[in-house]
DOKOLTOR-272196 format. One record per residue: residue number from 1; x negated, y, z negated of N, C-alpha, C in turn. Coordinates in nm, 4 decimals. Each point is the difference from the previous one (the first is absolute). Layout:
     n     n_east    n_north       n_up    ca_east   ca_north      ca_up     c_east    c_north       c_up
   NUM          X          Y          Z          X          Y          Z          X          Y          Z
...
This chain:
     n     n_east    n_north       n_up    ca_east   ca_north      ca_up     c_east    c_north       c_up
     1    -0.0829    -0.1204     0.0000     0.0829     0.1204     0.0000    -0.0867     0.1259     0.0000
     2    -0.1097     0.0213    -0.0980    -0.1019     0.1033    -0.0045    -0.0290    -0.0035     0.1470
     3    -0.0488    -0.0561     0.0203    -0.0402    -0.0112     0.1562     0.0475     0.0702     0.1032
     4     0.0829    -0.0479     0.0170     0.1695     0.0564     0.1121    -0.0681     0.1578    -0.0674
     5     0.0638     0.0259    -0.1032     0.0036     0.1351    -0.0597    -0.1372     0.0897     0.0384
     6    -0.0939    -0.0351     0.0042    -0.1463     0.0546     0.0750     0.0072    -0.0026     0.1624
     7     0.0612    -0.1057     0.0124     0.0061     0.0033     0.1711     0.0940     0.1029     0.0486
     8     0.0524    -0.0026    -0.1165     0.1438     0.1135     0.0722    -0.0356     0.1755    -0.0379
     9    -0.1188     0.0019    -0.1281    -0.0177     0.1243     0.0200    -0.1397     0.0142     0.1340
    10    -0.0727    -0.0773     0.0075    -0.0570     0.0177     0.0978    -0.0104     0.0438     0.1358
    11     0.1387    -0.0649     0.0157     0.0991     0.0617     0.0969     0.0265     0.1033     0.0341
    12     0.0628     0.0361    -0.1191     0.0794     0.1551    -0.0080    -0.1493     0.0568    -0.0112
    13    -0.0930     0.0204    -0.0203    -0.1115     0.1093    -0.0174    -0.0574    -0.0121     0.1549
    14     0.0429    -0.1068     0.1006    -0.0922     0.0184     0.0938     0.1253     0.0188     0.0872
    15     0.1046     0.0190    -0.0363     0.1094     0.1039     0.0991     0.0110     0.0882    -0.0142
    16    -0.0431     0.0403    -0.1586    -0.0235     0.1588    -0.0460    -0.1024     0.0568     0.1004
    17    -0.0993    -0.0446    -0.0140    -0.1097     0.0591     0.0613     0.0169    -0.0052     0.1501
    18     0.0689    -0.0610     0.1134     0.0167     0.0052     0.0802     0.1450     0.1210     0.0324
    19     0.0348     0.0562    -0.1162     0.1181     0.1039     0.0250    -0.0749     0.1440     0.0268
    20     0.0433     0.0807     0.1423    -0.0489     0.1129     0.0369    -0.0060     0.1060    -0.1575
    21    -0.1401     0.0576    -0.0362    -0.0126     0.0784    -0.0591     0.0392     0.1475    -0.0041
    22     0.0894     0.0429    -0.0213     0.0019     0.1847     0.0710    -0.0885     0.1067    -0.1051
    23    -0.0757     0.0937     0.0904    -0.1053     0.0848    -0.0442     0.1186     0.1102    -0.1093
    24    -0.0619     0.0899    -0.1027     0.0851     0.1117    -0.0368     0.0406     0.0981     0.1089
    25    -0.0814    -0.0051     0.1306     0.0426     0.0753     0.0876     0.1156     0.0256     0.0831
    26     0.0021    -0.1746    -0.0169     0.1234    -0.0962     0.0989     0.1310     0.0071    -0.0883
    27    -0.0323    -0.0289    -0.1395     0.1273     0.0233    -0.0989     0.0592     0.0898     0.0307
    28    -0.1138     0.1271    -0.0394     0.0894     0.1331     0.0197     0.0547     0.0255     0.0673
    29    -0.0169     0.0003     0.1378     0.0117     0.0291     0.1581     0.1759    -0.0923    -0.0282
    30    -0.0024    -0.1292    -0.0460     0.1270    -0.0791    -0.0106     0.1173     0.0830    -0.0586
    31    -0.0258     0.0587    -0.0957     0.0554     0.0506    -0.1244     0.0260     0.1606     0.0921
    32    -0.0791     0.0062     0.0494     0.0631     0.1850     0.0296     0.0591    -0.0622     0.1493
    33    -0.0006    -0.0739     0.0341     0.0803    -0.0385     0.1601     0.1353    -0.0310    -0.0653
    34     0.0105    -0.0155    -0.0695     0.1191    -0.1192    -0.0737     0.1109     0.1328    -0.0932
    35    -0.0788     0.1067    -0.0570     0.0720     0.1001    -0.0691     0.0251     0.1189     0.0386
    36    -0.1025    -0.0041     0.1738     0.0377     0.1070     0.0766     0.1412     0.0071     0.0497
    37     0.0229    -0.1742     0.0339     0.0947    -0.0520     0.0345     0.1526     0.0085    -0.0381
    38    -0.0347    -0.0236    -0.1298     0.1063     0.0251    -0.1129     0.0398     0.1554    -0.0193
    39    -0.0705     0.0886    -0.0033    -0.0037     0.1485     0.0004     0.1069     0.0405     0.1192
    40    -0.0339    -0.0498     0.1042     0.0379     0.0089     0.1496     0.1413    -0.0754    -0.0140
    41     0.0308    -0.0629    -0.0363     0.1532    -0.0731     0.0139     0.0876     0.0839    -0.1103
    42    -0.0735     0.0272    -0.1298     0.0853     0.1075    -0.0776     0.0538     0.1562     0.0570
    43    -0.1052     0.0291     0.0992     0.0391     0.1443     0.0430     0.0826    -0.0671     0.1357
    44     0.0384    -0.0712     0.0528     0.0921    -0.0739     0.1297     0.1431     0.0062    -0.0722
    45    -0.0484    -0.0773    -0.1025     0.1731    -0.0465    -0.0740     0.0443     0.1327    -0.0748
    46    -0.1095     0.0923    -0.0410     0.0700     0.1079    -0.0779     0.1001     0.0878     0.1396
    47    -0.0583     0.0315     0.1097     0.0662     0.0990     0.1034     0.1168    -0.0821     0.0808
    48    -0.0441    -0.1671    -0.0115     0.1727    -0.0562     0.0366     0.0979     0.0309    -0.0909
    49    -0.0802    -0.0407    -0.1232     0.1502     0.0319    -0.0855     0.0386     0.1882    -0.0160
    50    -0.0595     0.0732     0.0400     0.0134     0.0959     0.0322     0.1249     0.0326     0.1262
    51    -0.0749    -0.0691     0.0953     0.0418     0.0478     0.1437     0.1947    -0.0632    -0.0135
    52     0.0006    -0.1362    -0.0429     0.1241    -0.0786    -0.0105     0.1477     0.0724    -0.0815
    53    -0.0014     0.0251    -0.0758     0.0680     0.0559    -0.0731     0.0495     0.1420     0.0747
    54    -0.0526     0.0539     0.0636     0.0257     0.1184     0.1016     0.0954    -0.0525     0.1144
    55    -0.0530    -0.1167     0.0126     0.0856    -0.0214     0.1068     0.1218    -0.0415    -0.0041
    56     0.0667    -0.0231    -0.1208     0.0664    -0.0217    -0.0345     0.1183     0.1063    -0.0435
    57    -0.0446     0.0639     0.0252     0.0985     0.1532    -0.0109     0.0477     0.0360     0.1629
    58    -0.0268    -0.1276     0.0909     0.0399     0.0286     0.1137     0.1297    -0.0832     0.0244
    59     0.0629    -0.0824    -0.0807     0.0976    -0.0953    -0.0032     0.1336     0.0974    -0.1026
    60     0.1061    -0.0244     0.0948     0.0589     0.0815    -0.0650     0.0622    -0.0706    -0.1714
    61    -0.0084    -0.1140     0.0269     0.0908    -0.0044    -0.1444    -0.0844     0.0417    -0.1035
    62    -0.1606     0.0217     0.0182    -0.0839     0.0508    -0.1172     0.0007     0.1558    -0.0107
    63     0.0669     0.0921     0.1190     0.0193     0.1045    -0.0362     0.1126     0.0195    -0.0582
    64     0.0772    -0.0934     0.0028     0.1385     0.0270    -0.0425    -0.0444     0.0077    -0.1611
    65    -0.0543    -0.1039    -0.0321    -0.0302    -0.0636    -0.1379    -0.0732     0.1531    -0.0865
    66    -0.0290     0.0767     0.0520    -0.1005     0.0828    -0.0397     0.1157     0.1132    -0.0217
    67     0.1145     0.0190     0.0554     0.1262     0.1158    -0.0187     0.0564    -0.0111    -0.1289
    68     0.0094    -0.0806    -0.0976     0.0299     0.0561    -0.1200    -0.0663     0.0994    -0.1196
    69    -0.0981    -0.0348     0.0585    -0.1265     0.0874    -0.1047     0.0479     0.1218     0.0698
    70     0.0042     0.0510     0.1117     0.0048     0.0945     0.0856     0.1241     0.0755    -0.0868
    71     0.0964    -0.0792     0.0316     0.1116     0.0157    -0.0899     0.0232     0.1144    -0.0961
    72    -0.0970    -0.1071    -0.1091    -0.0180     0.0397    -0.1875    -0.0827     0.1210     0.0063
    73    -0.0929     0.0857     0.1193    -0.0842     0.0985    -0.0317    -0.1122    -0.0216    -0.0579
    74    -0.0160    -0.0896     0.0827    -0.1716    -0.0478    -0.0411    -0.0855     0.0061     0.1369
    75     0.0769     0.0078     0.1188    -0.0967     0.0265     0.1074    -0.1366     0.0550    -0.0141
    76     0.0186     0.1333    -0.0225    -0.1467     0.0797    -0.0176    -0.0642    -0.0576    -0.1110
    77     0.0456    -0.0690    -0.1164    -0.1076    -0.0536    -0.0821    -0.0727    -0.1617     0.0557
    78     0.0814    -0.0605     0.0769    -0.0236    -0.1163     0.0431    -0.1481     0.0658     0.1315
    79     0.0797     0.0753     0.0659    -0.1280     0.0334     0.0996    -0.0978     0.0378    -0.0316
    80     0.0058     0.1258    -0.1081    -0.1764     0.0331    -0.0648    -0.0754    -0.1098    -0.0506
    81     0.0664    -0.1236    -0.0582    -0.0263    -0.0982    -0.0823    -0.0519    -0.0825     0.1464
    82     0.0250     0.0159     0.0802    -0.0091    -0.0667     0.1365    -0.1168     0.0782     0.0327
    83    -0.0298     0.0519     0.0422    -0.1197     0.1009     0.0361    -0.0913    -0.0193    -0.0905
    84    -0.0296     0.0114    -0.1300    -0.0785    -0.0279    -0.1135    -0.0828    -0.1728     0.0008
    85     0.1752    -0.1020     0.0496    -0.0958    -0.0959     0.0489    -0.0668    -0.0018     0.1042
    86     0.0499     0.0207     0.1031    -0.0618    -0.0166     0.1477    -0.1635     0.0623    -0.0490
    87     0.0096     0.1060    -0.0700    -0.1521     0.0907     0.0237    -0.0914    -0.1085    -0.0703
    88     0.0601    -0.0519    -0.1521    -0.0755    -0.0835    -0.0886    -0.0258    -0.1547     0.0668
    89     0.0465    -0.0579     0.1056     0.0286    -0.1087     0.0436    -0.0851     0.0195     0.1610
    90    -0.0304     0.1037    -0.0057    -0.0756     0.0412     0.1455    -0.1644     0.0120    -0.0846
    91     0.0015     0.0502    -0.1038    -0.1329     0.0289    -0.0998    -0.0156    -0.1150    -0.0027
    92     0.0348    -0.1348    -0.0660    -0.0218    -0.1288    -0.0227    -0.0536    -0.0777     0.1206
    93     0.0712     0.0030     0.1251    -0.0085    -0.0627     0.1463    -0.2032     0.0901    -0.0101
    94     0.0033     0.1112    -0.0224    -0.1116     0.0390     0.0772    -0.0911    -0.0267    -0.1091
    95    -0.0351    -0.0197    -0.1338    -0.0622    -0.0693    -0.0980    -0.0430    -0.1253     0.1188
    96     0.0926    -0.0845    -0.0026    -0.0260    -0.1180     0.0095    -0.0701    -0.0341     0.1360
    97    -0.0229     0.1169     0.0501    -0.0291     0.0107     0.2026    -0.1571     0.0122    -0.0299
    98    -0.0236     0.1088    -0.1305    -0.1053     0.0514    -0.0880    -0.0807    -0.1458    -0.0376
    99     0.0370    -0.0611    -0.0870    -0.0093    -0.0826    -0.0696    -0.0466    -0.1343     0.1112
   100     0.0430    -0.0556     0.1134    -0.0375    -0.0257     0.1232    -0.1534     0.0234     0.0542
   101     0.0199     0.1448     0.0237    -0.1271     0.0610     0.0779    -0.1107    -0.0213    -0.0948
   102     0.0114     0.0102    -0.1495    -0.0531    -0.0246    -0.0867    -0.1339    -0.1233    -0.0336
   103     0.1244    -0.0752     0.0225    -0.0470    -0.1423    -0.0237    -0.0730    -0.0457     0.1233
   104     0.1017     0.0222     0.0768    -0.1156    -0.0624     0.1722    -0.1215     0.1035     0.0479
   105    -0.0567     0.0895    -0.1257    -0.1260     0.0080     0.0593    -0.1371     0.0463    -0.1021
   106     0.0699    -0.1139    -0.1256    -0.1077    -0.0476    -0.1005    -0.0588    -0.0857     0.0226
   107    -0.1656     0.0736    -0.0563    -0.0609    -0.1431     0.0163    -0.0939     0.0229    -0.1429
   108     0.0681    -0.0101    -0.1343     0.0109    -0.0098    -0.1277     0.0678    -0.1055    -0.0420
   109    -0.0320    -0.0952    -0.0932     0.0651    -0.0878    -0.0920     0.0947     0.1097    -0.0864
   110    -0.0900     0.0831    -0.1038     0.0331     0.0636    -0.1048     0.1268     0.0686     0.0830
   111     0.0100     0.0915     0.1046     0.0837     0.1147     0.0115     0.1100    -0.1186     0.0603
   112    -0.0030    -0.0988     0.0748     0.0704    -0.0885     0.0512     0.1074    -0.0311    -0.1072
   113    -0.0647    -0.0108    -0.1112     0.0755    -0.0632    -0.1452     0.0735     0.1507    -0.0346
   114    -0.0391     0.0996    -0.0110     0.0643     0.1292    -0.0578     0.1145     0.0036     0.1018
   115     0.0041    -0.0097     0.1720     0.0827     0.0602     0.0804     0.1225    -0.0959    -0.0331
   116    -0.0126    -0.1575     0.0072     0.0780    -0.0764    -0.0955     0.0798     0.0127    -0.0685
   117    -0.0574     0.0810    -0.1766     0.0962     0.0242    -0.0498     0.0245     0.1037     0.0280
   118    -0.0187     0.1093     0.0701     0.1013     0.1097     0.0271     0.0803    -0.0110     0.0799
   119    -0.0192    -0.1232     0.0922     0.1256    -0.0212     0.1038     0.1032    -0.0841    -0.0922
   120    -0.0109    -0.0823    -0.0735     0.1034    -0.0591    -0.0883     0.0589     0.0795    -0.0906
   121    -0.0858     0.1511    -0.0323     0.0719     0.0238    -0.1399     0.1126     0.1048     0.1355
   122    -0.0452     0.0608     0.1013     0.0730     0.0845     0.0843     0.1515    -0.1695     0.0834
   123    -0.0426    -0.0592     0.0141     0.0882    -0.0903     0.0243     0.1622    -0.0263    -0.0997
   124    -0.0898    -0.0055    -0.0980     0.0827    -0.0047    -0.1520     0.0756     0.1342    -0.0048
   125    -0.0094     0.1024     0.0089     0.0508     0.1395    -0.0380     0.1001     0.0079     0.1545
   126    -0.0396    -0.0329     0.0700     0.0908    -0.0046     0.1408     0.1394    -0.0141    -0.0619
   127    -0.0658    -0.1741    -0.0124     0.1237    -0.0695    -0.0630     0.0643     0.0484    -0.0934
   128    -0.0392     0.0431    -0.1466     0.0773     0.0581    -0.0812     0.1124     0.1540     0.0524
   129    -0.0945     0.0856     0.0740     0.0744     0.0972     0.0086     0.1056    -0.0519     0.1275
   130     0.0089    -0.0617     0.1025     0.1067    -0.0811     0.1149     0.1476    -0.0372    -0.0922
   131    -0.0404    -0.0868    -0.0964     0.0910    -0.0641    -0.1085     0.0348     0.0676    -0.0616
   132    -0.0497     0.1420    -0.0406     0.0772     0.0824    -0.1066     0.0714     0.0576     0.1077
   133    -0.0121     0.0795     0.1024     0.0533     0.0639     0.1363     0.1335    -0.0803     0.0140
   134    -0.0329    -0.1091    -0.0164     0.1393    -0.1029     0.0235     0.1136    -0.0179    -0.0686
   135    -0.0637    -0.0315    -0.1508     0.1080     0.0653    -0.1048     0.0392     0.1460     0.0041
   136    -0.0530     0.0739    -0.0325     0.0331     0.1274    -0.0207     0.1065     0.0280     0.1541
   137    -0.0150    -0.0210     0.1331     0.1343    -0.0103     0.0358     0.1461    -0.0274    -0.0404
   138    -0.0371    -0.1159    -0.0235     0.1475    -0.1057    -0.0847     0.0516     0.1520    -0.1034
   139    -0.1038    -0.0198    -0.1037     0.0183     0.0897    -0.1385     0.0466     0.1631     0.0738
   140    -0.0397     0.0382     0.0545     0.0396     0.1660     0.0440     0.1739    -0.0495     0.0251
   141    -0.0021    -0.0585     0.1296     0.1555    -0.0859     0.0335     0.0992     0.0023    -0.1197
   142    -0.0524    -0.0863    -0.1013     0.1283     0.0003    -0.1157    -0.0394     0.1250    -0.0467
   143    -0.0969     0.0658    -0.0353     0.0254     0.1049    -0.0927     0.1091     0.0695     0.0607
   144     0.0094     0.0481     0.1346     0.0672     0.1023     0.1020     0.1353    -0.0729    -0.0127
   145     0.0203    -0.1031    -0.0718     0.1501    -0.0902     0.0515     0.0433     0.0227    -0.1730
   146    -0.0721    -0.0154    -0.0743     0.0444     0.0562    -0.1343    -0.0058     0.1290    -0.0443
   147    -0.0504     0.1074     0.0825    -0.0358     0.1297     0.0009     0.2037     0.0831     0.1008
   148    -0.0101    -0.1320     0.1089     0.1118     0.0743     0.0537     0.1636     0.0275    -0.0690
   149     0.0625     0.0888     0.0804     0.1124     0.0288    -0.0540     0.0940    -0.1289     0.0785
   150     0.1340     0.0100    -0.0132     0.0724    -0.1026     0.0271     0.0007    -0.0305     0.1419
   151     0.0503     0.1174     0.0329    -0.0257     0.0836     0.2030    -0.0996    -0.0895     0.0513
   152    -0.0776     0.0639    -0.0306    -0.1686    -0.0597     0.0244    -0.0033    -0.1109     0.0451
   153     0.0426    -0.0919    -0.1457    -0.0613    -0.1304     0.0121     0.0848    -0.0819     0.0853
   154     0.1288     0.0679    -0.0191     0.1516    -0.0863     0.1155    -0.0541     0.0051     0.1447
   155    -0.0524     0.1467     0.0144    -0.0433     0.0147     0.1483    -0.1647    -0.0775     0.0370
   156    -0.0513     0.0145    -0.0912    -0.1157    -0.0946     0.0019    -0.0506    -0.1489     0.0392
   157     0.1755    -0.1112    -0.0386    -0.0253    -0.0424    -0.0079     0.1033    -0.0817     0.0948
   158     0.1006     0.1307     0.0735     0.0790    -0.0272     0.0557     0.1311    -0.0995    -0.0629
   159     0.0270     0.0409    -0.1634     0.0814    -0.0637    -0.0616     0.1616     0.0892     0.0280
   160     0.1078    -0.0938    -0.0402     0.1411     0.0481     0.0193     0.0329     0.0996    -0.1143
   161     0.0334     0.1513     0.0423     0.0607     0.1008    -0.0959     0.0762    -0.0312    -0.0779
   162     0.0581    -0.1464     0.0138     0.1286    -0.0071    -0.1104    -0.0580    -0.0617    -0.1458
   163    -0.1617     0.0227     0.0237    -0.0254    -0.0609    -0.1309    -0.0370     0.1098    -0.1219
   164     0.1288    -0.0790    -0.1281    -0.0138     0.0950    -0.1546    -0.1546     0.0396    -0.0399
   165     0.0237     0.1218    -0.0568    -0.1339     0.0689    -0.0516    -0.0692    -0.1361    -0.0592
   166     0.0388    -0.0789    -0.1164    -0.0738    -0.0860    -0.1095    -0.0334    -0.0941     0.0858
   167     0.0441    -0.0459     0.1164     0.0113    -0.1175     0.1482    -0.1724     0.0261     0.0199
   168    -0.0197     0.1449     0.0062    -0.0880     0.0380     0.1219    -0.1261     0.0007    -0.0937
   169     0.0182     0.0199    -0.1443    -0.1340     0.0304    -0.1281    -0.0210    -0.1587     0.0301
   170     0.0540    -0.0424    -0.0240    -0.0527    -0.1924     0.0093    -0.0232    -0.0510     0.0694
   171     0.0516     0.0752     0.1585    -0.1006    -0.0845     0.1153    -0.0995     0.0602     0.0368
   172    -0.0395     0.1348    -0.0641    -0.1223     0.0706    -0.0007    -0.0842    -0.0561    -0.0611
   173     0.0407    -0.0721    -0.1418    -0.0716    -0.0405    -0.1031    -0.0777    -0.1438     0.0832
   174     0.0743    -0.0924     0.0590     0.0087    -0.1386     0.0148    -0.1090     0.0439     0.1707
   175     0.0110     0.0742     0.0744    -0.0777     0.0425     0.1035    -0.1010     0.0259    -0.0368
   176    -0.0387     0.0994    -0.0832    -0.1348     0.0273    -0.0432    -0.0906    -0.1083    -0.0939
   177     0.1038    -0.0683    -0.0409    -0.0949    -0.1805    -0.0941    -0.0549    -0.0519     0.1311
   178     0.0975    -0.0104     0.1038    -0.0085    -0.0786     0.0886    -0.1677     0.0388     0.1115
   179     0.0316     0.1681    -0.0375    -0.1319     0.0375     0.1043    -0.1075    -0.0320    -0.0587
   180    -0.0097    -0.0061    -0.1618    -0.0961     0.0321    -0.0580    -0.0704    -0.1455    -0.0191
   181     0.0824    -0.0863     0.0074    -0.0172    -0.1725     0.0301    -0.0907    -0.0045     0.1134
   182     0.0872    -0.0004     0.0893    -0.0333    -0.0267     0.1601    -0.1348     0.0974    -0.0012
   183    -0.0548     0.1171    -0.0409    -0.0749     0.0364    -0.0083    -0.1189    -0.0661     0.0005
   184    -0.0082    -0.0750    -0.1556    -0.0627    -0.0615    -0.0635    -0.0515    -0.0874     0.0534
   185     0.0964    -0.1265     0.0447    -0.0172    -0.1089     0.0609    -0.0639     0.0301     0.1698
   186     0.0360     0.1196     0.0785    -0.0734     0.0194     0.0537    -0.1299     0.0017     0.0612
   187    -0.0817     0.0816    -0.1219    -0.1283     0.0680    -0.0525    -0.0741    -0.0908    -0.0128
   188     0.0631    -0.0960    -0.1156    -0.0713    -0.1773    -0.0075     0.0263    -0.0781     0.1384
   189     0.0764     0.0091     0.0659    -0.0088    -0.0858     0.1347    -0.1142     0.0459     0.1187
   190    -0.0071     0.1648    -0.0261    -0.0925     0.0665     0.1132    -0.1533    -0.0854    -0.1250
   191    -0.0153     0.0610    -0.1226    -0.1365    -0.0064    -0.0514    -0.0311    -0.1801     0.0156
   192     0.0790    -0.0780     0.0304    -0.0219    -0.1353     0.0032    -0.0593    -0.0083     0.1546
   193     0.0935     0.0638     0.0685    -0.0425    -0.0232     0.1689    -0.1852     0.0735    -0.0410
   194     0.0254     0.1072    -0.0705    -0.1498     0.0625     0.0135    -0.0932    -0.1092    -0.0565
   195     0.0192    -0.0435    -0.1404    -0.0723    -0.1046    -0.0513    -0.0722    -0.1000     0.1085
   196     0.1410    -0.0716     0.0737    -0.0451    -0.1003     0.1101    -0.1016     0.0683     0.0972
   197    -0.0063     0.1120     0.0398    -0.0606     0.0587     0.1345    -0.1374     0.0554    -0.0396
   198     0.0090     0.1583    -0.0399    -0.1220     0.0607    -0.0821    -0.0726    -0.0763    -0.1002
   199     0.0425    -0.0821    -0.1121    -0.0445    -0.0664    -0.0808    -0.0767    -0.1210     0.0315
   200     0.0483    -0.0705     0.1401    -0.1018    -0.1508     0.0678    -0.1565     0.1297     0.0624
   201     0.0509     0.1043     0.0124    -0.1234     0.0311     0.0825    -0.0704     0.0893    -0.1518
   202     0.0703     0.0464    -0.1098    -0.0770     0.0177    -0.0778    -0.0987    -0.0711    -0.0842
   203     0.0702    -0.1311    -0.0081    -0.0722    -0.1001    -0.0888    -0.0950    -0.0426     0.1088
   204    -0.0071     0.0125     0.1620    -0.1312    -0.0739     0.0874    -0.0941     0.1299    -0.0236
   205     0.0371     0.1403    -0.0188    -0.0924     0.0817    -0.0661    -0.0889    -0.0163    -0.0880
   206     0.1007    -0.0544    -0.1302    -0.0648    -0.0366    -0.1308    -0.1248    -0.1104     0.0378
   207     0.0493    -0.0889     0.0748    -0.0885    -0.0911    -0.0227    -0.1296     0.0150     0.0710
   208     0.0151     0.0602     0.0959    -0.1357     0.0659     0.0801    -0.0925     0.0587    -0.1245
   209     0.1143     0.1155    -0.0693    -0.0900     0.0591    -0.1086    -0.0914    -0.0834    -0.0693
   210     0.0931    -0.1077    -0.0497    -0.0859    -0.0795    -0.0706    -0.1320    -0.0495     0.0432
   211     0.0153    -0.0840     0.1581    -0.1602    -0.0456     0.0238    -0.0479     0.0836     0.0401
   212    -0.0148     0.1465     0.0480    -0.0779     0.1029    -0.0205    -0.0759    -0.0052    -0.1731
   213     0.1057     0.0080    -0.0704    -0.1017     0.0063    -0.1528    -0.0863    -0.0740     0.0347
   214     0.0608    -0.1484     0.0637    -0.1149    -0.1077    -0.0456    -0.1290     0.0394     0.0566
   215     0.0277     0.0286     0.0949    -0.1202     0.0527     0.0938    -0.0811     0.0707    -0.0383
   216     0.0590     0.1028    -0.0614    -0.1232     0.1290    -0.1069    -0.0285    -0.0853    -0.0913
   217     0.0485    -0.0664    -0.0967    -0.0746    -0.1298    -0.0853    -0.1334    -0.0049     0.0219
């Protein structure tokens, strides 16, 4: 049995040694081909999911969908709030264009590892501020639906005039749970889609980071 057991590491040490060696030169060169890469698919997917959602304001039932806010007198706050993203969401796209040019034309371990985490921690803040942008829609919506007068919200919501004052406090009440839900569940459905997407290419970040350390080792 000892035997076998010597023959078999013997083995393995003379397949080891027959496995291609790569220089620190060759690592690196792997490692920045591989996270240039990754850099480059984050700034692709940030300006689709950009570009998509626009287009979607070309179908009418999504403009329709957008006439109650219009309604309640929130237009002009919805649009500045609209403009504020576009500018902050155009800042992010060009970070990450930054962050790109960056990376594909190091030839540093050390700064390779710094551009890294500044593209993950700018990745991360994308995400957070997208997801708050998302709620805070929903949330403006009910506030303006619990903010409105009866008028308002009948015409808002295209409900029948024959409904009693106390009728209309409770389906205001039961609408705005409802936005503030759907909100919610939302926010977690987009930050999950983000999890799945940004997050596979953040963690192939991370791990680059890592055998870079090893490498300065």
């Amino acid at each position: 049995m000892m035997d076998e057991l010597e023959l078999l590491k013997k083995d393995w040490k003379r397949k080891e040694s027959e496995l291609p060696k790569l220089s620190y030169d060759e690592l690196y060169a792997m490692i920045w081909k591989k996270s240039s890469s990754i850099v480059k698919w984050i700034f692709i997917i940030s300006i689709i999911e950009f570009v998509l959602p626009q287009l979607l304001y070309f179908i009418p039932s999504v403009k329709e969908g957008i006439e109650p806010y219009e309604r309640l007198g929130l237009k002009n706050l919805m649009m500045g709030i609209s403009i504020v993203q576009y500018l902050v969401v155009f800042y992010f796209i060009y970070q990450f264009y930054q962050r790109y040019r960056e990376i594909s034309a190091l030839d540093n371990a050390k700064q390779l590892m710094h551009k890294i985490i500044r593209t993950r921690k700018t990745v991360k803040n994308y995400i957070l501020f997208a997801l708050s942008m998302f709620l805070l829609t929903f949330l403006l919506i009910a506030v303006g639906i619990a903010l409105s007068d009866g008028d308002t919200f009948i015409h808002a919501l295209d409900l029948e005039e024959k409904a009693m004052e106390d009728s209309i406090d409770n389906l205001k009440f039961v609408v705005v749970g409802l936005l503030i839900a759907v909100g919610i569940l939302c926010t977690a459905f987009l930050g999950l889609i983000y999890f799945l997407i940004y997050g596979l290419l953040l963690r192939k970040l991370g791990k680059n980071y890592r055998e870079l350390k090893r490498l300065e080792i």
